[in-house]
ROKEVEX-423099 format. One record per residue: y, z, x of N, C-alpha, C, O in turn. Coordinates in steps of 0.05 Angstrom, whole numbers, plus 5000, padded with zeros to 4 digits. Last residue first. Layout:
// residues N
YZXYZXYZXYZX ...
// end
This chain:
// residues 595
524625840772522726070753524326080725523526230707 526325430790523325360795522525640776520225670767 530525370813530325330783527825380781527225340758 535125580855532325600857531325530819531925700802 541325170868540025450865536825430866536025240880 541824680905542924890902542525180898543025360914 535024600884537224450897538424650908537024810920 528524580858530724750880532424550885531524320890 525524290819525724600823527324770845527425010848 525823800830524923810840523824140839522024230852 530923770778527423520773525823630797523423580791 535424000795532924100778530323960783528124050789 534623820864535923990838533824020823531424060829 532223690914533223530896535023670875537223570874 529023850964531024030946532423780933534023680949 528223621016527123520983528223740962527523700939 530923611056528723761060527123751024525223891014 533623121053532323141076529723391062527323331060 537623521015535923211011532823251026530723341017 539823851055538123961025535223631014532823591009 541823571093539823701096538623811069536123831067 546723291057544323081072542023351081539823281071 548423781043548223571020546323441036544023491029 550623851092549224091083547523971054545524091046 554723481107552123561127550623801107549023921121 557823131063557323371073554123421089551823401080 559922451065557222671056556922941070555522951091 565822231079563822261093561822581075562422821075 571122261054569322251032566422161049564822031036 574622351103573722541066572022441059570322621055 574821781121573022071133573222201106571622121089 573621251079576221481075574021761086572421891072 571520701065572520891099573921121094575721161111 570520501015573620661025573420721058575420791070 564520401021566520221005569720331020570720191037 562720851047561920561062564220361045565520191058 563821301017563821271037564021071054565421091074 560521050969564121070968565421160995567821120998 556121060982556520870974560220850967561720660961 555021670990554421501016556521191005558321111021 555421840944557121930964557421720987559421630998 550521690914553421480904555921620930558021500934 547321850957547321640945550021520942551321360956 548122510938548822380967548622000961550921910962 547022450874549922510886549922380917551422190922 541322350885543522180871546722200878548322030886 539422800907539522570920541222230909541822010919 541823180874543123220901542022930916543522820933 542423050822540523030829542323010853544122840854 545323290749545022990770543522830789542922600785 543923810769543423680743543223360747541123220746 545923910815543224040813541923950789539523980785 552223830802549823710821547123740823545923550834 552924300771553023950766551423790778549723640769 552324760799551124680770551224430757550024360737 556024660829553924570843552024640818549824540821 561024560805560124350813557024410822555424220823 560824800732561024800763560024570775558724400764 561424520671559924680693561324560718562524350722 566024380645563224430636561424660643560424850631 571824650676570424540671567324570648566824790637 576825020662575724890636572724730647571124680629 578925220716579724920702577624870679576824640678 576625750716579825760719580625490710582725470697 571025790689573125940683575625880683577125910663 569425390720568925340691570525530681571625460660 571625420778572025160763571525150739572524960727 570325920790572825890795572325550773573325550751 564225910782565626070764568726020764570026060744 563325540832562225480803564125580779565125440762 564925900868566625700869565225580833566725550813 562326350859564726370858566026140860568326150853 557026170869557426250842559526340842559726470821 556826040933556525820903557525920879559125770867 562826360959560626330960559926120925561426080905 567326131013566826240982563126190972561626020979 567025861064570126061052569526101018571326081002 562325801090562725971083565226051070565626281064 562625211092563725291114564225521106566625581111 559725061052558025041078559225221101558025321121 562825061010560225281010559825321035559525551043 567024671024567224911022565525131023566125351033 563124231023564024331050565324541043564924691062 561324200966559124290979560624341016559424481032 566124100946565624300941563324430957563224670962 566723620964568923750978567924030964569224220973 563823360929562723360961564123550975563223640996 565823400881561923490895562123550921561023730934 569623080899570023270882567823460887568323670899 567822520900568922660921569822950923570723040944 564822520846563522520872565022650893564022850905 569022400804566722630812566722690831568122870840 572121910820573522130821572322370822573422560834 568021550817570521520843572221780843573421860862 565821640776564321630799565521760819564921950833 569721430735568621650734567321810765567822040773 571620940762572821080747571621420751572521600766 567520610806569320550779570420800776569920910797 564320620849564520840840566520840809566721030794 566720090882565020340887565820650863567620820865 569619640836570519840861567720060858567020170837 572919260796569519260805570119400831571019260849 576719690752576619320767573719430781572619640776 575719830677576419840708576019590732575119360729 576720050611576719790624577119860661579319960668 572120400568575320430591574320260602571820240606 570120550506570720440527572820430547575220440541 567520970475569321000470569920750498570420900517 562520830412562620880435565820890445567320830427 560020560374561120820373562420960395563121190394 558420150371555520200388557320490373555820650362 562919740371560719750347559119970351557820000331 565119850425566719960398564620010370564520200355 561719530457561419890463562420000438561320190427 562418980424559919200425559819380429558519530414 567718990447566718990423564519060415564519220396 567018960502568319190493568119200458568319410445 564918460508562918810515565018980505564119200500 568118190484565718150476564018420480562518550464 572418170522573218300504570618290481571218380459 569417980577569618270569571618310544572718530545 568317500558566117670572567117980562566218150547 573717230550571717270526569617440535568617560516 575317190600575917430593575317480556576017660541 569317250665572417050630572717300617571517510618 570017470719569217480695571017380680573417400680 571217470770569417160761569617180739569616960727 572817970790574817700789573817490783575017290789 569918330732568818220763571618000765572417880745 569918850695569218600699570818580731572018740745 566519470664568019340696568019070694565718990689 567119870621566919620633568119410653570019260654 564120540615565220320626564920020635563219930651 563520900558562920660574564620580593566920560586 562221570525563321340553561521080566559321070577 560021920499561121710488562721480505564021280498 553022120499555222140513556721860507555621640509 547322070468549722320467553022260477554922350465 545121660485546221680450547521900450549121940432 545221660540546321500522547121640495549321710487 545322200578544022120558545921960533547322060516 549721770616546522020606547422140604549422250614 552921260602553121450612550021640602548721600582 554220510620553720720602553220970617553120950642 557020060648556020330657555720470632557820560625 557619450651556219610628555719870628554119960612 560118890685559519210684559319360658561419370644 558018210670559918460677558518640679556018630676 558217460671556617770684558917970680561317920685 560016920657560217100634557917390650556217490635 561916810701564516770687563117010663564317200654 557416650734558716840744561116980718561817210718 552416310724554016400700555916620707556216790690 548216270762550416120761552016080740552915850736 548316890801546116780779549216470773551616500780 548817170837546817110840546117020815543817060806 553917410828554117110856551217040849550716810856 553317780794554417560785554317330813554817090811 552018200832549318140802550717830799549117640801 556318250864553318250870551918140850550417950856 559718470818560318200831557818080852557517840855 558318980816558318840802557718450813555918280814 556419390868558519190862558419010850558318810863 554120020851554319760864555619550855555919530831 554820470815556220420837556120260852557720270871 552020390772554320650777555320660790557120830790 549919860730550120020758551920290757553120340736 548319580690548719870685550020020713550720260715 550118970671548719020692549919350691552319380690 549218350629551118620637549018740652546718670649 550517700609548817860623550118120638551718100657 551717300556552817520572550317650588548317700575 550516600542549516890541551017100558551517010581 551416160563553116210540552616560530553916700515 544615910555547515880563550116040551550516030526 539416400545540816220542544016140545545816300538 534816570606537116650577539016410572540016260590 532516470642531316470619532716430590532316330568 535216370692534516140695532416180657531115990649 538216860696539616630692538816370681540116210668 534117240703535417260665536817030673537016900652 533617210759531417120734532217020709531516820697 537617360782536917080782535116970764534816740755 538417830754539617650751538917510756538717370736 533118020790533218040757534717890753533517690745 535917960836534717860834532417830800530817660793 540218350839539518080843537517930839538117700843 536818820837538618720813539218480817538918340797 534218830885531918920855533818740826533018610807 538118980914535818620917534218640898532618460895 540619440900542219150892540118930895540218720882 537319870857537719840893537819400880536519230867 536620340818539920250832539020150860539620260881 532819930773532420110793535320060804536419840803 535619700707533019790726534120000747535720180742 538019580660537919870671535519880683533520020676 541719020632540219030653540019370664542019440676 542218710576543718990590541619130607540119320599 544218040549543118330557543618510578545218470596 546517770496548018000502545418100522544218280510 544117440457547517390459548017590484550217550495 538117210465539617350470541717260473542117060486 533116760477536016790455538617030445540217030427 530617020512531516830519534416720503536616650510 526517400527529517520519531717280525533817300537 521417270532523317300506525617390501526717450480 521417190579522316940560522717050541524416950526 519717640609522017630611523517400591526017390586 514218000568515717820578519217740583520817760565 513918470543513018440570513318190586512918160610 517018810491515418560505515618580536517418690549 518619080427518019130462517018860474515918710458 525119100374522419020381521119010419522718940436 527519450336527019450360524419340360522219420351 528419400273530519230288529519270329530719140346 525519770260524619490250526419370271525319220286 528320230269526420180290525419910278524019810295 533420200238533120250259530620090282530919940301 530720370180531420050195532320010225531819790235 527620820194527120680186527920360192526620180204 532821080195531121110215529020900215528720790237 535920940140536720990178534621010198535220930220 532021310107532221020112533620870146532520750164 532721800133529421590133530621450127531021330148 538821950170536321900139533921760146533521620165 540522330219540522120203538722040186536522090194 541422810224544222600234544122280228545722090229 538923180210541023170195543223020205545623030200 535523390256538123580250539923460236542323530239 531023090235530923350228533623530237534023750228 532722530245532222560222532222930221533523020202 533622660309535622660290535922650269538122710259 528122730315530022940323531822890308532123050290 526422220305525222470287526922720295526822910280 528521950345530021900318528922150292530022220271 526122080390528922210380529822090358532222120353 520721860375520922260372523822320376524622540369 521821410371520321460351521121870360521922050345 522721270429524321250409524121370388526221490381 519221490442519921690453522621580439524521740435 514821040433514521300425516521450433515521680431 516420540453516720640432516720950422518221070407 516320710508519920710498518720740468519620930455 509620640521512520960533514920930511515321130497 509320200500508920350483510520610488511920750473 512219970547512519920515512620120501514620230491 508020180587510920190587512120140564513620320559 503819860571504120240570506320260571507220390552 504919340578503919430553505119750552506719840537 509519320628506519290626506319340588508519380577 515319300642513419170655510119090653508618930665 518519100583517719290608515919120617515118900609 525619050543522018830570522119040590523819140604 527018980484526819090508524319030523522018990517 530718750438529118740441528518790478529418640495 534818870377535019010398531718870412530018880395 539718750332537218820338536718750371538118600385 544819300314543719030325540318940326538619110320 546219760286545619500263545719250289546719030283 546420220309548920110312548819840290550819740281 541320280327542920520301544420380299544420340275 540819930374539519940345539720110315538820080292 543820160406544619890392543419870371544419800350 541520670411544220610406545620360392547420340376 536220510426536820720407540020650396540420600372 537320250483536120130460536120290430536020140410 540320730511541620480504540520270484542020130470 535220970512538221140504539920850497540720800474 531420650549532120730516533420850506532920860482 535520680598534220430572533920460551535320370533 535321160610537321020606536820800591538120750571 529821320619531521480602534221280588534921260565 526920650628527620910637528921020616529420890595 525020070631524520340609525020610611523720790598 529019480622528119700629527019910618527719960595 532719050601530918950609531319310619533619400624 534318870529534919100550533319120570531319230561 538418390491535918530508537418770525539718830531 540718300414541218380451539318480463538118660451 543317920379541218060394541818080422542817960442 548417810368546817830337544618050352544218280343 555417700375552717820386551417900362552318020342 560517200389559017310367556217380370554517210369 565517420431563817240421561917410396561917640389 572117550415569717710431567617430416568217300397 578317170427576717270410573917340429573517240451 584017340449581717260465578717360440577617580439 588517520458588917280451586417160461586216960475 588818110503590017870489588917560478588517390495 583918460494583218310507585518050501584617820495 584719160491583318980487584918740503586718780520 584219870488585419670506583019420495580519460491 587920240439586020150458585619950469586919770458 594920250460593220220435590720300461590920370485 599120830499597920550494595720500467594920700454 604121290477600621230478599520950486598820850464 608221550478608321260489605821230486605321040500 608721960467609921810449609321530454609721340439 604822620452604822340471606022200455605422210432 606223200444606323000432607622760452609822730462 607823680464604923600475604823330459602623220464 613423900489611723810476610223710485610223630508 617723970539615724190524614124220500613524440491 622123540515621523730539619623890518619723930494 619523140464621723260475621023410494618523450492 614722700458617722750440619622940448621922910439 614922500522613522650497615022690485617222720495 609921960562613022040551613222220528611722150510 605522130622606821990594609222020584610822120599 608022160676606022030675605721950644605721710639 612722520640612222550668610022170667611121980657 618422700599617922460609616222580647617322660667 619323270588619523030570617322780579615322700567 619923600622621723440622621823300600623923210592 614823880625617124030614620423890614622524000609 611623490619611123640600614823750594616423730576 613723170678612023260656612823260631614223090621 618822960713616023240721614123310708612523470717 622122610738619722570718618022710716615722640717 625522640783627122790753624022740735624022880714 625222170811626322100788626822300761627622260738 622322500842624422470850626322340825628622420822 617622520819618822790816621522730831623022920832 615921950825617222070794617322330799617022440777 614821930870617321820863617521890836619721870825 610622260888613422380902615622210884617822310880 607321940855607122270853610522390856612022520842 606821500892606621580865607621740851609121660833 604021640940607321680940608121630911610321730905 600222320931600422010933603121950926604522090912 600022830987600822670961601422410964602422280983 594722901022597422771019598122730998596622580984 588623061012591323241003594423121007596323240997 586422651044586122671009587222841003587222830978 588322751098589022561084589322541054591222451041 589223331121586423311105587622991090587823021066 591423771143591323591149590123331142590123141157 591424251117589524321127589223931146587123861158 597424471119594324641129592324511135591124571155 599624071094599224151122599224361132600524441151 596424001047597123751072597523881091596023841110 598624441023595324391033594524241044592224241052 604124261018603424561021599624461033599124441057 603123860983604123811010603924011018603123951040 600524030929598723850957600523810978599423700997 604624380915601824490922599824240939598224280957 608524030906608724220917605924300939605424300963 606523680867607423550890607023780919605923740940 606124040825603823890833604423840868603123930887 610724160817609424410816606824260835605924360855 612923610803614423850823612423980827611823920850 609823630762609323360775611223550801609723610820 605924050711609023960721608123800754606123860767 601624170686602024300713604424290718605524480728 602323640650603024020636603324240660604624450658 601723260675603423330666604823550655607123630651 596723370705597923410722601223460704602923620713 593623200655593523580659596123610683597423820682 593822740646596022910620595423200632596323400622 591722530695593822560690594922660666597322660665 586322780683587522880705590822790701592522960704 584522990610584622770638586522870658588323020651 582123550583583723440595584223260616584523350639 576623850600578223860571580623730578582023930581 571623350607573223610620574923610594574823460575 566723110612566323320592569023520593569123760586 565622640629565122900648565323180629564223400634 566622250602564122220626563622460631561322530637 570722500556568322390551566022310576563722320570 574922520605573922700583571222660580569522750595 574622200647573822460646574122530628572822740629 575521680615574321740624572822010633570422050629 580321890596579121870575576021880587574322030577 584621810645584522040635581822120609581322360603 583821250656582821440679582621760661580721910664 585821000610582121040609581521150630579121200633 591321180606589421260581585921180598584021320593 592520970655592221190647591421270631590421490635 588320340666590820580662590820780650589220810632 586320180736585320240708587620350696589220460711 588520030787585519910783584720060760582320090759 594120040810593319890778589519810777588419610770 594520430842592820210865592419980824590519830819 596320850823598020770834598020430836599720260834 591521080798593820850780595420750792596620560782 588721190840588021060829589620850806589320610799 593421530854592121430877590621220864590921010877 592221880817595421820819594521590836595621390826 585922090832586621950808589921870806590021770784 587022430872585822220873585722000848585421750850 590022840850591422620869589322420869590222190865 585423120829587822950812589122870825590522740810 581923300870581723060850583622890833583622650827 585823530897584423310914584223150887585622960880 586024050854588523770864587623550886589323390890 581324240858582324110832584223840848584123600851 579624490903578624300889579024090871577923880868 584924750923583524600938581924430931581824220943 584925050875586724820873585224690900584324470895 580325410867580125200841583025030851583724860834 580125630922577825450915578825330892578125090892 586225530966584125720951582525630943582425420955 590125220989589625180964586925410943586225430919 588525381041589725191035589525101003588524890997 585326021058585025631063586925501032586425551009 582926511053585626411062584926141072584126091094 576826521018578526541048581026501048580926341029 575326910958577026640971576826660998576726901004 572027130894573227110928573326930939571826750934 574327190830572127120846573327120878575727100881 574527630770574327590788572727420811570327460814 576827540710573427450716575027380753576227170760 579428020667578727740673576727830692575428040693 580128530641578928290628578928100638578427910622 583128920672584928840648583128550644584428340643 577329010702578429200683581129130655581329220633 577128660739574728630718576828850691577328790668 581728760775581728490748579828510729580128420707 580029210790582229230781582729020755583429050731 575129010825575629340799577629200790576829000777 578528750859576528610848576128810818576728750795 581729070889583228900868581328860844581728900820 577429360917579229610885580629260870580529220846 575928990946572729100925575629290898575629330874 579728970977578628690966577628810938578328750915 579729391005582329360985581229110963581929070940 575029471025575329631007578229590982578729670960 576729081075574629031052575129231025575629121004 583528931091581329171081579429141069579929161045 584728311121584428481087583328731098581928711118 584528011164584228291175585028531141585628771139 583727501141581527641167581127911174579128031183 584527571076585127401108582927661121581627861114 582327461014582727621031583627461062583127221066 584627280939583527240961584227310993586427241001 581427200883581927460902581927320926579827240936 583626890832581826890850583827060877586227050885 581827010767583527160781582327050809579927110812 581326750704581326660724581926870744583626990730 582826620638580126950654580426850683578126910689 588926460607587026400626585726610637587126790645 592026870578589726650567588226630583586026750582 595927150600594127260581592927030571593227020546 597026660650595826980650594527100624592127160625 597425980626598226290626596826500629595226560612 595625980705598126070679596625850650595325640652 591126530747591726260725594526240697595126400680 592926810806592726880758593526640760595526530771 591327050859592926760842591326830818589026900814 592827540892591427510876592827230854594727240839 591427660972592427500949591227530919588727550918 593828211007591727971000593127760979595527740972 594028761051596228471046593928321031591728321044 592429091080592929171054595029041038596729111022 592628941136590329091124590429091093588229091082 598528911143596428711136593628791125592728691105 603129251145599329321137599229131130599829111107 607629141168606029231184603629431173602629631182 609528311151609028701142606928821162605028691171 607727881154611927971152611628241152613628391153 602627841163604327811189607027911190608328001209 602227711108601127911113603228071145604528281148 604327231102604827251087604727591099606827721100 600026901134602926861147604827131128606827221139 595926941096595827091128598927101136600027311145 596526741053596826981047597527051076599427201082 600326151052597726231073598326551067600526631076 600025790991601725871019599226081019597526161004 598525710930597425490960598025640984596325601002 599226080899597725890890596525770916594125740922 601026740900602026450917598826350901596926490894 602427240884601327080875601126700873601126520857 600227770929602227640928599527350904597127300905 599728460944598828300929601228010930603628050931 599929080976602028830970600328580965599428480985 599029690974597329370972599329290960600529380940 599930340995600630160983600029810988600729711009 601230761041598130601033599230401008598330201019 606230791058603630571074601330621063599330531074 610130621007609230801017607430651038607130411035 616330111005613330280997612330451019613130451042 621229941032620830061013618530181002618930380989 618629631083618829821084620030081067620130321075 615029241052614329381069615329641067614129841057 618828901016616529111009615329351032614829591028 620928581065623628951031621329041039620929191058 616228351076618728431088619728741071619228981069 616328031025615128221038615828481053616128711046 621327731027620227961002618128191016618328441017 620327441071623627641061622527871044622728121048 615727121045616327251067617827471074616727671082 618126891005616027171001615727281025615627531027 622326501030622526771001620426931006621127151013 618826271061620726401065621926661051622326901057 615826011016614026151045616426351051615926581046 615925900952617525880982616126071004615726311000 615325850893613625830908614725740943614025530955 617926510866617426150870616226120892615926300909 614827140860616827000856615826640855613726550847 610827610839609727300833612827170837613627080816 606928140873609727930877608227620866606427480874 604728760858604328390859607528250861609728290851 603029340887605829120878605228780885605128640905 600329930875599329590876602629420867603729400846 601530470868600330370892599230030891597529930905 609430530870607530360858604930390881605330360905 613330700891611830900890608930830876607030970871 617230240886617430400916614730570917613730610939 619430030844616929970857616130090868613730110864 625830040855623830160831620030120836618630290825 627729870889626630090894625430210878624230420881 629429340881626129270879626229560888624229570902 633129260811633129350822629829500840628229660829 632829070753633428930778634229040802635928920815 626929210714629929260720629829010748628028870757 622829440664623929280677626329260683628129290666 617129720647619229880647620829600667619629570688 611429680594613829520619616629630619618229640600 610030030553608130100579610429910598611130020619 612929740500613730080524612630110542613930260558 609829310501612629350519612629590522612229680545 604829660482604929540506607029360515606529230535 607529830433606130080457606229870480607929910497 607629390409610429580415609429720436610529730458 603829160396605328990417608329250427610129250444 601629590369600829530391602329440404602829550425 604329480325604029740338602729760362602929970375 602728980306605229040317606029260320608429290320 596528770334597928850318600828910321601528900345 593328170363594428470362595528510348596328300338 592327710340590627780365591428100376590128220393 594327470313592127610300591127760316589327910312 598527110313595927030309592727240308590427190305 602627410317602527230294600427060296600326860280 601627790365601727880345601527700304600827780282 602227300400599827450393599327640373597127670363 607227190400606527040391603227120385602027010368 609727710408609427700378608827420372609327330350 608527560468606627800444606727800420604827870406 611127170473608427230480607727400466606027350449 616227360474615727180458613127040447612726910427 617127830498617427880469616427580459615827570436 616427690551613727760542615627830516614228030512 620527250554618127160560615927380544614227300528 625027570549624327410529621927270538621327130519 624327870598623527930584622927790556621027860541 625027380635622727480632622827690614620427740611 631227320615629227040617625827240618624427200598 633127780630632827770604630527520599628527540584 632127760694631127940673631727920641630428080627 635327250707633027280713631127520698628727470691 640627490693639727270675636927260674635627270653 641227990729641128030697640227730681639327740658 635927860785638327920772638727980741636728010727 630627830811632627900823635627970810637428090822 625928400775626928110782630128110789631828280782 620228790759623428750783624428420776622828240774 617029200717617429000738620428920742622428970729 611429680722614329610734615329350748615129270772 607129900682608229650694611029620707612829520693 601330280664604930220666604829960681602829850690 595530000633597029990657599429990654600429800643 592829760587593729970587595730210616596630440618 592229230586590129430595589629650597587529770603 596529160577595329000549592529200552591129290534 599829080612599629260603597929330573598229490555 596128690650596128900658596929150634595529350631 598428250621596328330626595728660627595028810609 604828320622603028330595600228480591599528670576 604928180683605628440669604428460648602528620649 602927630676601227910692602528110673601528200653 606827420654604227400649602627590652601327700634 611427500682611827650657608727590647608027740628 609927150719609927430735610627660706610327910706 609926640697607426770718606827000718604627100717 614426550688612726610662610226750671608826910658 617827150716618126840712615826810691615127010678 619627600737618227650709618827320705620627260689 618227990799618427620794617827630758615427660752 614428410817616128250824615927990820614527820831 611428890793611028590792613228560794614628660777 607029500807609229380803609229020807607528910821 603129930766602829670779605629590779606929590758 599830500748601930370750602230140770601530190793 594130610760595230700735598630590732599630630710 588530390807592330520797592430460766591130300752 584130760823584730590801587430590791588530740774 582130500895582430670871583630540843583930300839 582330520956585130370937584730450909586830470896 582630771031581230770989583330490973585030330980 585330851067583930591064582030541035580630361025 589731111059590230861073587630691070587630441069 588031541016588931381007589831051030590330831020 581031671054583931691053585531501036584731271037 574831791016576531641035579431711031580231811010 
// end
C-alpha cells in the first residue's frame, strides 16, 4: 500500500502538549523504544513537562521498575522543544493539549498544514467530537482519537476511537501501535464520552445526585461500591482524584452531544467547582485532605450509628427461607455466636440448608478459616423447622423469600401475628419498598431493610434501609448485628434500588444501549471497564452473572420508581429475556457459557 493509506510502524511519534497526559504518553512510547518529539507551547510549559517525565521515571527507577541506565536511554529517546515544526516529519502526532474544542481545533489546523499528507493526527480528547476535530484538516481520513488513561505509564487502557470517514487501515496501525508500547487496545464510535467515560461518568453523577438528594453519605455511597461491587474506589473519592473541574467538564461536554438528562451535571457538582472545591488537587473536593495532592482523608466521618439510642438486646434470630441467600445469612449469624433458627417449607427443604451448611463449613474447615471446634459450635447453634411458631421468641428475623411484594406481605402479616412484641422483623429485598413489608404488619416502628449481598458469607455489604415508620432503636439494633455478623453497614432512605442497585443497574443498562447501537462491541466495552476503571468485571460479564432476568427486573423497578426515560430497559435486555438467554444459570446470556 501507499504511505496515504498504509500507516505501518513509526519509529518516531510526535506529542503535543507535555502536561501530565501528554508527558505520559511520551514516557510510554519511549519506554517502547519509540523517538519522541514533543512540543509544548512555551519555556514554563516545557520545563513543567519535562519535570514531569524526570519525576516519573526516577520515580520508576526508585521502585524497581527500571534501572538508571535505562531511564537515561529513554529521556534521550524525548527530544523536546517549543517549537510545533519540529513534528513536521513525524508519521503519528498525538496532540494531548486542554481540554477546549477550539484550541485543538487551531491545533489541528497548524497540524495540517505543517505535516506531510500521509501523516495521522491523533488527538487525546477524553469527551470532544474527534469528527469536528477531523473537519479542521484536509485528511480526515487520517484524523482519530486515541484517549490514554492518566497516568499513561500505569493505566493499560487505550481506547481507539474512529469517525465515519477514519481510514480503517489507520484504525488497525494505531491499534499495532498501542499493543506494541504494552497497553490493551479497544474501539470506539465518536459518541460523547467514548465507552469507559460515557459509562463511568453517568454513574458517578448519579451518585453527586444521590448525596445531593441527603438519601445516604458519602462514606456509605462510596463504601457501598466498594464492598457491593467490588470497585477499587467509591464514586465520590474517585470523582475527587479525577478533579471536580475535570469531572464537570466531561459531563457538560456529553450533555450536549448527546442530550441525555443523566449526563447533566448535577448542580452539586457545578457548586463546589465554583467554590474552587476540585479535589484531590485542591485539598478540599467532596472530602477534605491534609493538603493539595494528598490522599489523606481528614474529615472522615465515624461509622454511622444511631445518637443516643441504645441497639436492643438480640440473643436469636430467624431466617424465614432456603435459598442461597438464606443460608449464607444463617451461616453468618451462626459463626457470628447467635443462634440461629430457620423455617422452610417442608422437611426436605431443612434438610437442603442443613447439608449445604455442613459442606461450607467443611470448606472453610479445609482452607483454614475455621477450626472444628468453630465448626462445631456453629452448627449446634442452627437449628431447622417447618413451622412458622417457632420463630416466635425471636429478637430479630430476616425474611429471604421470593422478590414478589404479595409473597412479602404477606409473610409479614404472618411473623406479626407469631413473633413476639418488641421483635424486629427485617426484610432482604433489593428493590421493593420496604415500607410495603412494614404497612402490613402492626409493628411498623420496629420493620426495616436488611439487604445483604451474594454470596453472604463472602461479601461484606449490608444495607440498612429504614422506613419513615422505623424507631430509631430498630435500626441502631440492625446495624449492631451487621457489625457483630463482621460485616460493613451503610445506612440509606427506602428508595428503589437503595444505594448499590440505584447506581449498578443504570450503569448495565447504558451499557447494553451502547452494544445495541453498535458503537463498540461486548468485549471492548467489558475490557474498557476492567482495564481502564479497575472494574471486577465488565458489565456484560456482570450481568450474565446476576441474571439478565434479574437485572431487567430491578431495571424495570427503578424505571417505574424515578420516571427517569434513561433508565427505560434497553430493548435488547427485554429480547434476550424474552428469548430465555438468562446468563449463566441458563447457558447463554450475553456470551454463550454453555461450553
Amino acid at each position: 500500500m501507499s504511505q496515504e493509506t498504509a500507516f505501518g510502524e513509526p519509529t518516531k511519534v510526535g506529542v503535543v502538549g507535555l502536561g501530565t497526559m501528554g508527558a505520559g504518553i511520551a514516557e510510554v512510547l519511549a519506554r517502547a523504544g519509540i523517538e519522541v518529539v514533543g512540543v509544548e507551547k512555551d519555556d514554563a510549559g516545557l520545563a513543567r513537562g519535562r519535570g514531569h517525565l524526570e519525576h516519573s521515571t526516577q520515580r520508576a527507577v526508585d521502585r524497581g521498575k527500571i534501572s538508571a541506565e535505562e531511564r537515561a536511554e529513554l529521556l534521550g529517546r524525548i527530544d523536546s522543544g517549543t517549537d510545533l515544526v519540529a513534528v513536521a516529519d513525524c508519521p503519528l502526532v498525538i496532540e494531548a493539549i486542554h481540554e477546549r474544542l477550539d484550541a485543538k481545533r487551531e491545533l489541528f489546523g497548524r497540524l495540517d498544514e505543517l505535516c506531510r499528507p500521509g501523516t495521522v493526527l491523533a488527538s487525546n480528547t477524553s469527551s470532544l467530537s474527534v469528527t469536528e476535530l477531523a473537519a479542521s484538516t484536509h485528511r480526515p481520513s487520517r484524523v482519530l482519537g486515541t484517549h490514554w488513561f492518566n497516568p499513561a505509564p500505569v493505566m493499560g487502557l487505550v481506547e481507539v476511537v474512529g469517525t465515519v470517514v477514519t481510514d480503517p487501515a489507520v484504525l488497525d496501525g494505531v491499534r499495532d501501535l498501542v499493543g506494541r508500547v504494552g497497553k490493551t487496545a479497544v474501539s470506539a464510535g465518536d459518541r460523547a464520552g467514548f465507552i469507559a467515560n460515557a459509562l463511568l461518568f453517568g454513574y458517578l453523577n448519579n451518585a453527586v445526585r444521590m448525596l445531593e438528594a441527603h438519601y445516604a453519605s458519602r462514606e456509605d455511597i462510596d463504601a457501598a461500591m466498594r464492598f457491593g461491587c467490588g470497585h477499587p474506589m467509591g464514586p465520590l473519592a474517585l470523582l475527587d482524584l479525577i478533579g471536580l473541574d475535570s469531572a464537570y467538564e466531561i459531563l457538560d461536554s456529553m450533555y450536549h452531544q448527546s442530550r441525555d438528562h443523566l449526563h447533566a451535571p448535577a448542580p452539586l457538582l457545578k457548586q463546589l467547582v465554583t467554590a474552587g472545591m476540585l479535589g484531590r488537587k485542591t485539598g478540599r473536593g467532596f472530602y477534605t485532605y491534609a493538603a493539595p495532592d494528598s490522599p489523606e482523608v481528614v474529615d472522615a466521618a465515624p461509622p454511622t450509628v444511631v445518637a443516643g439510642v441504645e441497639p436492643r438486646p438480640v440473643r436469636l434470630v430467624g431466617v424465614v427461607g432456603t435459598g442461597t441467600m438464606a443460608t449464607g445469612i444463617v451461616e453468618v449469624l451462626a459463626r457470628s455466636g447467635y443462634n440461629v433458627i430457620y423455617r422452610a417449607r417442608s422437611d426436605d427443604k431443612v434438610a437442603a440448608v442443613r447439608k449445604r451448611l455442613i459442606e461450607s463449613f467443611e470448606r472453610g474447615l479445609q482452607r483454614g478459616r475455621l477450626s472444628v471446634e468453630d465448626r462445631d459450635a456453629a452448627l449446634a447453634r442452627v437449628t431447622g423447622t417447618t413451622d412458622l411458631d417457632a420463630l416466635a421468641d425471636c429478637d430479630l428475623v430476616v425474611e429471604a423469600v421470593v422478590e414478589e411484594l404479595s409473597v412479602k406481605r404477606a409473610l409479614f402479616a404472618a411473623l406479626d401475628e407469631v413473633v413476639k412484641p418488641g421483635a424486629i422483623l427485617a426484610t432482604t429485598t433489593s428493590s421493593l419498598p420496604v415500607v410495603e413489608c412494614a404497612t402490613a404488619t402492626t409493628r411498623p416502628r420496629s420493620v426495616i431493610g436488611m439487604h445483604w449481598f451474594n454470596p453472604a458469607p463472602a461479601m461484606r455489604l449490608i444495607e440498612v434501609v429504614p422506613t419513615v415508620l422505623t424507631a430509631p432503636e430498630t435500626t441502631a439494633t440492625v446495624l449492631a448485628v451487621s457489625r457483630a455478623a463482621r460485616k460493613h453497614p451503610v445506612v440509606c432512605g427506602d428508595r428503589a434500588g437503595f444505594i448499590v442497585n440505584a447506581l449498578l443497574f443504570p450503569y448495565l443498562n447504558d451499557a447494553v444501549r451502547m452494544l445495541e447501537a453498535h458503537y463498540a462491541t461486548l468485549d471492548d466495552i467489558d475490557t474498557a471497564m476492567t482495564v481502564g476503571c479497575g472494574h471486577p468485571m465488565g458489565p456484560f460479564a456482570l450481568a450474565d452473572v446476576v441474571g439478565l432476568d434479574v437485572t431487567l427486573a430491578i431495571q424495570r423497578t427503578l424505571y417505574l420508581e424515578f420516571r427517569e426515560p434513561g433508565y427505560a430497559p434497553a430493548p435488547l435486555l427485554e429480547h434476550l429475556v424474552k428469548a430465555g438467554y438468562l446468563g449463566r444459570k441458563t447457558g447463554r446470556g450475553f456470551r454463550d457459557h454453555s461450553r
